[in-house]
BAKENU-80793 format. One record per residue (C-alpha): residue number from 0; x, y, z. Coordinates in Angstrom, 2 decimals, always signed. Example, Ala and Ser with C-alpha at 12.3 -4.5 7.8 and 13.67 -1.06 7.14 Angstrom:
BEGIN
(rec 0,(+12.30,-4.50,+7.80)),
(rec 1,(+13.67,-1.06,+7.14)),
//
This chain:
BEGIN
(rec 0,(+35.43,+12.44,-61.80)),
(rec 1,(+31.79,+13.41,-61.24)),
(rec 2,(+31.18,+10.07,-60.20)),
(rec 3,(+34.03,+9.79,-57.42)),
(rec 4,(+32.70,+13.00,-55.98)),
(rec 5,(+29.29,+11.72,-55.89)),
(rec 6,(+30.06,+8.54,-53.84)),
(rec 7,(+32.03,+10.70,-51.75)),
(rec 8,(+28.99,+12.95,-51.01)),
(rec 9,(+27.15,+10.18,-50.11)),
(rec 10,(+29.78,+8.61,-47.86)),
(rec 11,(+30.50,+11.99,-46.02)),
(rec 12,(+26.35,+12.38,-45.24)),
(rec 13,(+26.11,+8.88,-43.75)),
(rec 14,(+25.62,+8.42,-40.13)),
(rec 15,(+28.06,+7.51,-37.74)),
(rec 16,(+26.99,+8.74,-34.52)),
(rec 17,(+23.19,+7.11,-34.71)),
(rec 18,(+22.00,+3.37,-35.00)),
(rec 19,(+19.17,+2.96,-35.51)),
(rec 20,(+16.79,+6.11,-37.61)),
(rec 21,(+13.72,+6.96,-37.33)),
(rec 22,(+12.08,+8.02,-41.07)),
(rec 23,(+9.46,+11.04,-41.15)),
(rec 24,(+6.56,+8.57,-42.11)),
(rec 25,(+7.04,+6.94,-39.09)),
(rec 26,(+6.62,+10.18,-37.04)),
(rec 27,(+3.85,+11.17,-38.66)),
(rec 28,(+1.82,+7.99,-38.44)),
(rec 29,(+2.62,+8.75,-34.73)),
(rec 30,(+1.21,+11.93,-34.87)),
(rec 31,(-1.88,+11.27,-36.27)),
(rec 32,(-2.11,+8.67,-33.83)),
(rec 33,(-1.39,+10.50,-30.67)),
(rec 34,(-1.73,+14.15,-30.97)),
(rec 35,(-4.25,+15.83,-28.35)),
(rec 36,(-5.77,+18.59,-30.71)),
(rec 37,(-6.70,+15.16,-33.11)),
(rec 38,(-8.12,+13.30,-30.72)),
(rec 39,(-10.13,+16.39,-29.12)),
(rec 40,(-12.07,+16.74,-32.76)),
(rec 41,(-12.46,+12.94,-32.56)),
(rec 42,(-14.26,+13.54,-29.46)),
(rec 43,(-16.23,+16.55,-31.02)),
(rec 44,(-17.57,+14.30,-33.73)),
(rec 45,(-18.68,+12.30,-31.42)),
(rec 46,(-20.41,+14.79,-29.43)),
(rec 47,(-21.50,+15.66,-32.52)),
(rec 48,(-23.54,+12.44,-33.11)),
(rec 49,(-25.41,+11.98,-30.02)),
(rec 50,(-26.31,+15.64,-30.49)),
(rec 51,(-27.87,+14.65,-33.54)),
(rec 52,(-29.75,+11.69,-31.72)),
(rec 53,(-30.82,+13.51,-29.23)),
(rec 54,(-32.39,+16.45,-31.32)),
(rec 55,(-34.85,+13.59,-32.88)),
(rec 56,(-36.67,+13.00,-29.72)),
(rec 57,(-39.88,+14.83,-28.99)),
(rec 58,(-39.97,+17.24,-25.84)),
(rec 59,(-39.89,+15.86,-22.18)),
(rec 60,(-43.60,+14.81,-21.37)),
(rec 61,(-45.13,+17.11,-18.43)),
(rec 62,(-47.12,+15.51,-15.30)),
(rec 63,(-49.26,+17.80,-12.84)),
(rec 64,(-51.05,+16.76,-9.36)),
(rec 65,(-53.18,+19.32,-8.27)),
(rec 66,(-55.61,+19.26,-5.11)),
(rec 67,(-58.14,+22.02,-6.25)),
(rec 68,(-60.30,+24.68,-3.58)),
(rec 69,(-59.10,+22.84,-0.39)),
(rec 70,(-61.10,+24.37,+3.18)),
(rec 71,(-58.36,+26.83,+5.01)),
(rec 72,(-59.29,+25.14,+8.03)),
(rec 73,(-58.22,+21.50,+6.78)),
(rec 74,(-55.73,+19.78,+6.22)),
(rec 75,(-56.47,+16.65,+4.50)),
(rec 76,(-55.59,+17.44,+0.84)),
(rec 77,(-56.68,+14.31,-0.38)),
(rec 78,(-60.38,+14.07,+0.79)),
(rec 79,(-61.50,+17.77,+1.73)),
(rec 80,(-60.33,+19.01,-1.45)),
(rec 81,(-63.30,+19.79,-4.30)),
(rec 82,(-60.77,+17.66,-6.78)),
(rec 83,(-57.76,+15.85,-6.95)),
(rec 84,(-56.35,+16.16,-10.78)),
(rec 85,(-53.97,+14.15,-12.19)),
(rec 86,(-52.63,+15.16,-15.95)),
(rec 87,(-50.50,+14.02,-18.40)),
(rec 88,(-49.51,+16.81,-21.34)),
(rec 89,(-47.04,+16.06,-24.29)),
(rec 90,(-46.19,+18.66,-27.27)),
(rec 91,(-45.65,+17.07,-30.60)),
(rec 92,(-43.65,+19.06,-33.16)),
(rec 93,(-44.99,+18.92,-36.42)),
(rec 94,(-43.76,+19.03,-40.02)),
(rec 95,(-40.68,+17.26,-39.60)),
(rec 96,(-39.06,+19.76,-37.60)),
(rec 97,(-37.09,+17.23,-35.34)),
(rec 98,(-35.43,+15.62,-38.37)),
(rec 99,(-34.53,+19.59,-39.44)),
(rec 100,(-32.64,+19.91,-36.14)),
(rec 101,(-31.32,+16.47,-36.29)),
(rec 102,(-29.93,+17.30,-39.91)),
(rec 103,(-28.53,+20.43,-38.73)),
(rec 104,(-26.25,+18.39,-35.46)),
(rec 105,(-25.47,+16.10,-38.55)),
(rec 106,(-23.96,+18.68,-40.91)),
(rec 107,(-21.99,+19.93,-38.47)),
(rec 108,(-20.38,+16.78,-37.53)),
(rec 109,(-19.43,+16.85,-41.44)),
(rec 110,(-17.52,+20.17,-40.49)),
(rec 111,(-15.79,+18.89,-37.76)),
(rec 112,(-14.58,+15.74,-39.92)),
(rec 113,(-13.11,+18.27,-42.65)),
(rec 114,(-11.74,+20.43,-39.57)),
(rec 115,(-10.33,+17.72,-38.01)),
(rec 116,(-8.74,+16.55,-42.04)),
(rec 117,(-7.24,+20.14,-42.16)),
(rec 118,(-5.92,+19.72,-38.67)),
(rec 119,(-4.25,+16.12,-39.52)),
(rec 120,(-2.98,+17.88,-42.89)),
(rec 121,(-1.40,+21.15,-41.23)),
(rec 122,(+0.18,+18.41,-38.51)),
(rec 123,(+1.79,+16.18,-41.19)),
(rec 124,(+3.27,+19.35,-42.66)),
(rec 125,(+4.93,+20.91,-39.38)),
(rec 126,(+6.65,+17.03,-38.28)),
(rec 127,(+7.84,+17.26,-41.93)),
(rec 128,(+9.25,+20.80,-41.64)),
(rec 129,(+10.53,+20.32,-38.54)),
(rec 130,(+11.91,+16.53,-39.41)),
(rec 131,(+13.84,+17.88,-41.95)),
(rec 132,(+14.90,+21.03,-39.98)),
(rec 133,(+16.79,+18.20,-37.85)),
(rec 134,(+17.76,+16.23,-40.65)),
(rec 135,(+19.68,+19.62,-41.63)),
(rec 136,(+21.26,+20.15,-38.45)),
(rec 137,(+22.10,+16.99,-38.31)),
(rec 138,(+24.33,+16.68,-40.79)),
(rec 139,(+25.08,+20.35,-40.17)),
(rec 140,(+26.93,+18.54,-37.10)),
(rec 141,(+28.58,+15.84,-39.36)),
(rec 142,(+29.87,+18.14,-41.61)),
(rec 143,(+31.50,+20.46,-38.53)),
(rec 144,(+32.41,+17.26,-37.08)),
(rec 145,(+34.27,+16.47,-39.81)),
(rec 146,(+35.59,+19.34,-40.51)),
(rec 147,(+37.01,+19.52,-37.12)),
(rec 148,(+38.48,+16.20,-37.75)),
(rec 149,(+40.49,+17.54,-40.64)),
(rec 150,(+41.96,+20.76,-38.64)),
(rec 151,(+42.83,+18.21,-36.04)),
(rec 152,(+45.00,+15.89,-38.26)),
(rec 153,(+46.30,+19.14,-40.17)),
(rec 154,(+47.52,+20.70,-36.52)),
(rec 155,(+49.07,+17.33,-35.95)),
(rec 156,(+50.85,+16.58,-38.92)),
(rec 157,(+51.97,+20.47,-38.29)),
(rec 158,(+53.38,+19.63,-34.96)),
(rec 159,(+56.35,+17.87,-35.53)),
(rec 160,(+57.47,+20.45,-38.63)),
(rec 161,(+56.70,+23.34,-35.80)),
(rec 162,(+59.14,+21.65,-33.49)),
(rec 163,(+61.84,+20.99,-36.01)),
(rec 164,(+61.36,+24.71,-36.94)),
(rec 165,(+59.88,+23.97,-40.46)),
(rec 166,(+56.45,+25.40,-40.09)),
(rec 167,(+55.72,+28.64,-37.98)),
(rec 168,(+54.35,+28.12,-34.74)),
(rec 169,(+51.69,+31.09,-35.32)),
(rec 170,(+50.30,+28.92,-37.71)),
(rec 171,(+49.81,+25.91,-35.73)),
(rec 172,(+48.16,+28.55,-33.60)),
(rec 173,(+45.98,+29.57,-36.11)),
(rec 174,(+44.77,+26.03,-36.86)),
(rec 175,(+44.13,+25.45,-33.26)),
(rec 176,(+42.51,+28.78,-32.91)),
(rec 177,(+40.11,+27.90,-35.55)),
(rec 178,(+39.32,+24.58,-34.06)),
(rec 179,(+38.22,+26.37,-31.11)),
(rec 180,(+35.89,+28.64,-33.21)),
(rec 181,(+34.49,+25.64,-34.86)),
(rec 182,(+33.54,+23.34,-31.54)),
(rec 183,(+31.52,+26.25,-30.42)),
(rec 184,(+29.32,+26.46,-33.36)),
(rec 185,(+29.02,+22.86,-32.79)),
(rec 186,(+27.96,+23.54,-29.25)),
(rec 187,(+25.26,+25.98,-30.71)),
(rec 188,(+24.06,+23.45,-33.42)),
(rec 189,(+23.27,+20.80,-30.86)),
(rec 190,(+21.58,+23.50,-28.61)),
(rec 191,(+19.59,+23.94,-31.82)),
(rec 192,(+18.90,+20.97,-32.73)),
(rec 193,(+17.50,+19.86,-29.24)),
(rec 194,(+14.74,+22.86,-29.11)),
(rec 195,(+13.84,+21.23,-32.85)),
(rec 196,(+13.28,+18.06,-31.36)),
(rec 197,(+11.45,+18.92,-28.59)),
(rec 198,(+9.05,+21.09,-31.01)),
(rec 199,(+8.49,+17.12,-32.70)),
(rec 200,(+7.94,+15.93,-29.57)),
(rec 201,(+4.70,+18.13,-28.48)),
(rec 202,(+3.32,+17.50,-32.28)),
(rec 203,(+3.84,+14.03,-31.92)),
(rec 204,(+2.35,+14.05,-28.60)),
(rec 205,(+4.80,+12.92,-26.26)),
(rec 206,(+5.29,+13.34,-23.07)),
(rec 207,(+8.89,+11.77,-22.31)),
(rec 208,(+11.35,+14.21,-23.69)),
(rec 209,(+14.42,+12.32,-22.93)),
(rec 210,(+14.40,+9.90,-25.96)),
(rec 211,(+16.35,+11.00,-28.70)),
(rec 212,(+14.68,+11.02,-32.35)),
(rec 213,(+17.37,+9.80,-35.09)),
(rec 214,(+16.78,+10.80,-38.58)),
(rec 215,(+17.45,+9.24,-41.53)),
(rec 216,(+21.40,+9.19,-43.27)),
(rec 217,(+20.46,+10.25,-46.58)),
(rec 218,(+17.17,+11.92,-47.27)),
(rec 219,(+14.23,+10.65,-48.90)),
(rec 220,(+13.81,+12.57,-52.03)),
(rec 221,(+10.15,+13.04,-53.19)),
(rec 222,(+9.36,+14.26,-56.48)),
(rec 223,(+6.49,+16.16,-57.71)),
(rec 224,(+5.16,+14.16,-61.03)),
(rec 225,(+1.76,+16.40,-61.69)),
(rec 226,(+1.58,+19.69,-63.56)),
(rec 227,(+0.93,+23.08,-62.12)),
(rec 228,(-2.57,+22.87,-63.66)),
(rec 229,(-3.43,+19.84,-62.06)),
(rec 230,(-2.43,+20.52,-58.79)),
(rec 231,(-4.25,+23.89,-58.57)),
(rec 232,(-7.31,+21.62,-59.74)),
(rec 233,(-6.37,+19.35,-56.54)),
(rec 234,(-6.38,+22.32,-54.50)),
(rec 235,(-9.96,+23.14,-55.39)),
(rec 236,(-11.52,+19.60,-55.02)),
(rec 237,(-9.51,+18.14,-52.08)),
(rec 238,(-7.97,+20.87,-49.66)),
(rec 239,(-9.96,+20.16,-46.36)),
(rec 240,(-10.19,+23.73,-45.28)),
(rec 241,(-11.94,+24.64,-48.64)),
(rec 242,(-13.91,+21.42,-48.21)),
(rec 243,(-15.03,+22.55,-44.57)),
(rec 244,(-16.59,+25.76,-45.86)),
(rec 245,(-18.60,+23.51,-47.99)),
(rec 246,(-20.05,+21.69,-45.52)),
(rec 247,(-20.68,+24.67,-43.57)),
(rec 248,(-22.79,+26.42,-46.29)),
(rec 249,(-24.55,+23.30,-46.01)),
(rec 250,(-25.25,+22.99,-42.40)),
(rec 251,(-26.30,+26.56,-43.10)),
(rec 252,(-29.11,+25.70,-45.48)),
(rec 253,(-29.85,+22.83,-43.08)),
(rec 254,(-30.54,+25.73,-40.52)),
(rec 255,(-32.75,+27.37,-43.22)),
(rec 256,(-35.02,+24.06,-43.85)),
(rec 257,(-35.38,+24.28,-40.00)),
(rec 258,(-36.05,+27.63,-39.68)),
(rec 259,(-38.91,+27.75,-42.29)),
(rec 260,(-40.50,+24.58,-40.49)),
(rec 261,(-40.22,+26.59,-37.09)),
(rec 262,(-42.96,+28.62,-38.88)),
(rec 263,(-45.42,+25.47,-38.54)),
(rec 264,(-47.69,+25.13,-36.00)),
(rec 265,(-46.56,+22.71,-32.92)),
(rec 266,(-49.65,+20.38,-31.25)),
(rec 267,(-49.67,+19.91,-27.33)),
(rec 268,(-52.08,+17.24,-26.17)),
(rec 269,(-53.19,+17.04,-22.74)),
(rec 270,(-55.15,+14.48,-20.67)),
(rec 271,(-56.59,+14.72,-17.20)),
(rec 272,(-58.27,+12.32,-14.70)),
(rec 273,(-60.19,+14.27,-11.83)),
(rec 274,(-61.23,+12.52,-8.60)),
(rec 275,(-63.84,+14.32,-6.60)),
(rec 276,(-64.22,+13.39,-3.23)),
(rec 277,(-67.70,+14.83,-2.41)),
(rec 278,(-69.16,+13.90,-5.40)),
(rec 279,(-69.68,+16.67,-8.22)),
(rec 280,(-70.79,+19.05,-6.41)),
(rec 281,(-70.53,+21.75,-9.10)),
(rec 282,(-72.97,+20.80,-11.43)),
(rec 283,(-76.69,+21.01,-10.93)),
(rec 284,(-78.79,+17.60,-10.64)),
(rec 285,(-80.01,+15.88,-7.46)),
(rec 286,(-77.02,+14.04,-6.74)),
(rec 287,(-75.06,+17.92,-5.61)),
(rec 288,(-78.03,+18.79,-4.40)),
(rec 289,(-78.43,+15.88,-2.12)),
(rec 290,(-74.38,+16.25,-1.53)),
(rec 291,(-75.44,+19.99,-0.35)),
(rec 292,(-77.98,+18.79,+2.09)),
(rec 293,(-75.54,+16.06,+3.61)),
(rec 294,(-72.80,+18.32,+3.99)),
(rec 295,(-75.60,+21.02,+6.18)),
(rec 296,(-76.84,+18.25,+7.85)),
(rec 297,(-73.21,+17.09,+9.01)),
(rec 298,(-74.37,+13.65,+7.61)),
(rec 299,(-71.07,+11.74,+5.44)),
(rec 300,(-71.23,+12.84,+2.08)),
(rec 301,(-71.75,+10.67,-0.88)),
(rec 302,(-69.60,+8.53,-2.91)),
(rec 303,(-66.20,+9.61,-5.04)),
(rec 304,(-66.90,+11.07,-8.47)),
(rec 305,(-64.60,+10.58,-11.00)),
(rec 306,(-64.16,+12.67,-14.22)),
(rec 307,(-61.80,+12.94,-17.31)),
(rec 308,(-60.72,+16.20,-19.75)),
(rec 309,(-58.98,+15.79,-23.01)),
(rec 310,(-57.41,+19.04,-24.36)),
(rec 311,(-55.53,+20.14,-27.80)),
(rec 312,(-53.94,+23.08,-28.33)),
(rec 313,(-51.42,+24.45,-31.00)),
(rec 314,(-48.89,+27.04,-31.94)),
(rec 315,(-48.93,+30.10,-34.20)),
(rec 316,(-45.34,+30.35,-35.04)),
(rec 317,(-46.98,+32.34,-37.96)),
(rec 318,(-48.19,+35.20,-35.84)),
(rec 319,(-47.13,+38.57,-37.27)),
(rec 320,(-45.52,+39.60,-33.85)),
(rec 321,(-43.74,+36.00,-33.67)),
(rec 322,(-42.77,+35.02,-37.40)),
(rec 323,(-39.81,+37.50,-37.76)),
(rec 324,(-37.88,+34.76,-35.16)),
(rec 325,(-38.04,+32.26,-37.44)),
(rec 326,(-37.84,+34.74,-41.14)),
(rec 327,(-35.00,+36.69,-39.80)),
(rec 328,(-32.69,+33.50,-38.67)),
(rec 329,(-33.58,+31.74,-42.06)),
(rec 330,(-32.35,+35.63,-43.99)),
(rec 331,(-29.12,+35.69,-41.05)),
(rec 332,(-28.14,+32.11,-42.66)),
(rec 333,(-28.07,+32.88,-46.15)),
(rec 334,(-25.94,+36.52,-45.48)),
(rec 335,(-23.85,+33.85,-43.72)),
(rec 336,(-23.60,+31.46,-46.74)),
(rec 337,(-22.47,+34.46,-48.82)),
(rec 338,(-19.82,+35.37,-46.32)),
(rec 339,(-19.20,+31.81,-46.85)),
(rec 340,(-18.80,+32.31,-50.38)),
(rec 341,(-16.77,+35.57,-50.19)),
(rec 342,(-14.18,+34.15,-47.82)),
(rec 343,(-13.93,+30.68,-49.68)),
(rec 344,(-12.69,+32.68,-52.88)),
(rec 345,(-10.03,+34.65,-51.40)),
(rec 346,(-8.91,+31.76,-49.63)),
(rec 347,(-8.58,+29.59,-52.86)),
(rec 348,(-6.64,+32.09,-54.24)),
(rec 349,(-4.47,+32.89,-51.81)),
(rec 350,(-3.86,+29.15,-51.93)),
(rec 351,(-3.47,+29.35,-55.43)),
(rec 352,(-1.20,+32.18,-54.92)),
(rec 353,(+0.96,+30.31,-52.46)),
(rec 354,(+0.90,+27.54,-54.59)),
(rec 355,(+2.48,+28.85,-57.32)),
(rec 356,(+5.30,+30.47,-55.11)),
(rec 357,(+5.91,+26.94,-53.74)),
(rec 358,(+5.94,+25.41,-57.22)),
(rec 359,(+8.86,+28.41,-58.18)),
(rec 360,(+10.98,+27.22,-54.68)),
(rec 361,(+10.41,+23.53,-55.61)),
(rec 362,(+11.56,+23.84,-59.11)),
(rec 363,(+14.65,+26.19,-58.18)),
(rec 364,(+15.96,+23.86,-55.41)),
(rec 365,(+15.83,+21.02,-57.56)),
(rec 366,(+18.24,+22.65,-59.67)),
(rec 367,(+20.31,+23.81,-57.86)),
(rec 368,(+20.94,+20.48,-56.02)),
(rec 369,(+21.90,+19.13,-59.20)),
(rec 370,(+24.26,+21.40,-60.10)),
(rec 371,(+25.52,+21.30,-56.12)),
(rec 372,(+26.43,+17.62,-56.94)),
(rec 373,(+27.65,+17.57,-60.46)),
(rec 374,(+30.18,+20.80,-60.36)),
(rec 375,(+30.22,+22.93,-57.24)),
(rec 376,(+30.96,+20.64,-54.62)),
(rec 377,(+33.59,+18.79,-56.30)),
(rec 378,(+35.19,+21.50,-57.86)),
(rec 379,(+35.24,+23.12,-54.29)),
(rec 380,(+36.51,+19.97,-52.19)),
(rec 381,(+39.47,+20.05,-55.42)),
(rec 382,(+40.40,+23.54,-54.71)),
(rec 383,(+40.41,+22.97,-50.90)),
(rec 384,(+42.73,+19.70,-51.34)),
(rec 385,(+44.67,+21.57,-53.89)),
(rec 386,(+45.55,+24.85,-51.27)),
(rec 387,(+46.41,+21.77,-48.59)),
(rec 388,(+48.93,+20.68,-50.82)),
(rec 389,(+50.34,+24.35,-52.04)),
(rec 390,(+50.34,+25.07,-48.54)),
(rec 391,(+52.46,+21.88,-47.02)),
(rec 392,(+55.39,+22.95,-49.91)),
(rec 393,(+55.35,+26.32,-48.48)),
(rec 394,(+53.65,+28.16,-51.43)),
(rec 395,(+50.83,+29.43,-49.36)),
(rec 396,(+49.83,+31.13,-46.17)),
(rec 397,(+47.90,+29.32,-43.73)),
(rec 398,(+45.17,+31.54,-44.06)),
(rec 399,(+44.63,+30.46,-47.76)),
(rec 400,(+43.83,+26.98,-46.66)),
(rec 401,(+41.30,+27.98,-43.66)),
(rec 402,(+39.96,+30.28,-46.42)),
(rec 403,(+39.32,+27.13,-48.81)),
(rec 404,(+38.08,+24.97,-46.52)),
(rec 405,(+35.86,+27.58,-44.98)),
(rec 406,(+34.24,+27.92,-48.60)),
(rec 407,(+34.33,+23.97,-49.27)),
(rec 408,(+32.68,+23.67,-45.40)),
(rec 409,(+29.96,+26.78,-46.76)),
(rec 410,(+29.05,+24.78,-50.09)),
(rec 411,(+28.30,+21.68,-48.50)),
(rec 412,(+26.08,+23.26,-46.13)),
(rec 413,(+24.57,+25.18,-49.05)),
(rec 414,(+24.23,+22.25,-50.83)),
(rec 415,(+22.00,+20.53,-47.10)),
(rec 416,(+20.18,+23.50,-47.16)),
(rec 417,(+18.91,+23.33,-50.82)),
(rec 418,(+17.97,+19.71,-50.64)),
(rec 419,(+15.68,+20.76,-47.16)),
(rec 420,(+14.03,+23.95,-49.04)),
(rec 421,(+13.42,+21.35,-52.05)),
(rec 422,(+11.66,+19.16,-49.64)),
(rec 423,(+10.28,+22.15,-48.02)),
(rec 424,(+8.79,+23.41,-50.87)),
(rec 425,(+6.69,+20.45,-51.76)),
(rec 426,(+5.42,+20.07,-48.03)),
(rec 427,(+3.92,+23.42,-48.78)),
(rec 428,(+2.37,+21.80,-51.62)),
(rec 429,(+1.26,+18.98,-50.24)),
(rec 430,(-0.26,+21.50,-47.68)),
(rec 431,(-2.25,+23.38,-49.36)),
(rec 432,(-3.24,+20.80,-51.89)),
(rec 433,(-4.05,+18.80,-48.72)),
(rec 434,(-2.69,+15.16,-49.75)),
(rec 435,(+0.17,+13.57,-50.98)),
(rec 436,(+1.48,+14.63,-54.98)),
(rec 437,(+3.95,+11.99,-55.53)),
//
């Protein structure tokens, strides 16, 4: 007996209306493919890098021209002016400080990757939800389909006994009354079921909503083969968003390393070539003086002088009135790491907490499924058959069939609903373990 009903269960959820299904994996390999908020932390990471690059090289080199004590009353620059300096300056920042900064842009391209893996996890979980949200209504429809079906055949094999006066006319009435009632909550089930659909469709990242998304007949039945233990284990070592704290403690103690080595001195170098037209006239010797005596006697002055300056100068980060910038980031980043710390433990065990929860709905659904297939759902599709029958030999009222089929139509969906909160349940798992379980 158990076995008949069984291969009628199976027959009654098989798809008649679609051709060709699509399965969840297949969706969510989409997803991962094509969804926006993905491909934005993609981009991130890569920003990410060439930040990291571009923190290793040194400081933009600095180049000055300067025409130095030029006459008011003249206006060529180049030859009336005492000098003409060209320099070239460059600051080199010692102690490794460059790599510091370039480690920092590193680790937190290592927070973006576990951002971006908590992302990709939360997505595969909501195009599982919602898949099997439509795989419910879905066969929601096939059941109230069929159902329909069944008033329909019962109204017409009532017809002819109506006519001939052997069945009451307010009873066909009632039938077709309750047909009525039933194609409306179809109507509302399809209305459903298209607003599902189009929530899949902006997670999958589409952007044509006319296509129609076909879900599997039967569905796909995971099962969850590791203990309680070992899954809140999992949780600890593999769930991205625990991961991404991690890494962000350690992008913090990369800001540390670099804060300290802000508190080493930085060397700027500077060279400078100085052309003097009129000769040196500065400095004491003969040649100024002679350049003095020209320049009275209106005669041309002497040849071009040329002279070069080589200057070093450094930093002191350590300053009393200038350490505290560096000191005081360095102390702001480790009060960050143990916020970091703080905020990682509750969120563990609220995970932990959820986790357990979701173990309790797994492990309840499954059961009840099982005993949906092995006793209620026969026993109720029997009953139902069995008031058909009373009712065509005139033993009962109408109203005692609609009443058994309403109960046999309630079970089944019952029965659709605990297989989705089984496979609910472990999506929540796989959630917040952050990868597969099976």
């Amino acid at each position: 007996m158990t076995n008949k009903y069984l291969i009628w269960i199976i027959s009654f959820l098989s798809v008649t209306a679609f051709i060709q299904a699509q399965s969840v994996d297949s969706l969510i390999r989409e997803g991962l493919k094509n969804n926006p908020q993905l491909k934005s932390y993609e981009y991130q990471i890569q920003a990410a890098g060439f930040r990291a690059n571009a923190s290793q090289a040194l400081p933009a080199p600095t180049v000055g021209l300067e025409f130095s004590q030029i006459p008011t009353n003249s206006f060529n620059v180049l030859n009336d002016a005492i000098s003409n300096n060209i320099s070239f300056s460059q600051m080199f920042m010692l102690g490794g400080k460059l790599s510091a900064m370039s480690e920092v842009e590193k680790k937190k391209g290592k927070v973006l990757e576990q951002n971006q893996g908590s992302l990709a996890v939360q997505l595969r979980a909501k195009i599982k939800m919602n898949y099997y949200q439509l795989w419910l209504i879905d066969r929601q429809i096939e059941v109230q389909q069929r159902t329909i079906s069944l008033l329909n055949e019962l109204a017409q094999f009532m017809l002819p006994h109506v006519q001939t006066n052997r069945m009451r006319q307010a009873d066909l009435l009632t039938i077709q009354a309750e047909v009525s009632s039933e194609q409306s909550k179809l109507t509302g089930m399809r209305s459903k079921r298209i607003n599902i659909q189009n929530t899949i469709f902006s997670l999958l990242g589409r952007d044509d909503f006319s296509t129609v998304i076909t879900t599997d007949s039967t569905l796909t039945l995971s099962s969850m083969i590791i203990s309680e233990f070992q899954l809140a284990e999992k949780v600890k070592q593999v769930n991205p968003s625990l991961i991404a704290m991690d890494r962000m403690k350690e992008m913090n103690e990369s800001m540390i390393a670099s804060a300290d080595k802000d508190l080493i001195p930085d060397l700027m170098v500077q060279a400078m070539v100085m052309r003097m037209p009129n000769g040196m006239i500065l400095t004491g010797g003969s040649r100024s003086m002679d350049a003095i005596q020209q320049s009275v006697a209106g005669m041309p002055m002497q040849q071009t002088d040329w002279m070069y300056s080589i200057m070093a100068s450094i930093t002191l980060p350590f300053a009393p009135w200038s350490a505290e910038r560096s000191t005081s980031k360095a102390d702001e980043m480790r009060a960050t790491n143990s916020s970091i710390d703080a905020e990682k433990n509750a969120m563990q065990r609220e995970m932990l907490s959820s986790l357990r929860s979701a173990i309790n709905r797994y492990v309840t659904a499954d059961t009840l499924s099982k005993q949906y297939t092995t006793s209620i759902i026969p026993l109720t599709h029997e009953a139902a058959e069995a008031q058909t029958v009373a009712y065509q030999i005139g033993q009962i009222p109408i109203s005692t069939v609609l009443d058994a089929r309403r109960m046999e139509l309630m079970k089944q969906d019952d029965y659709l609903m605990t297989l989705v909160d089984r496979q609910m349940a472990l999506t929540e798992i796989e959630m917040m373990v952050g990868a597969p379980v099976q």
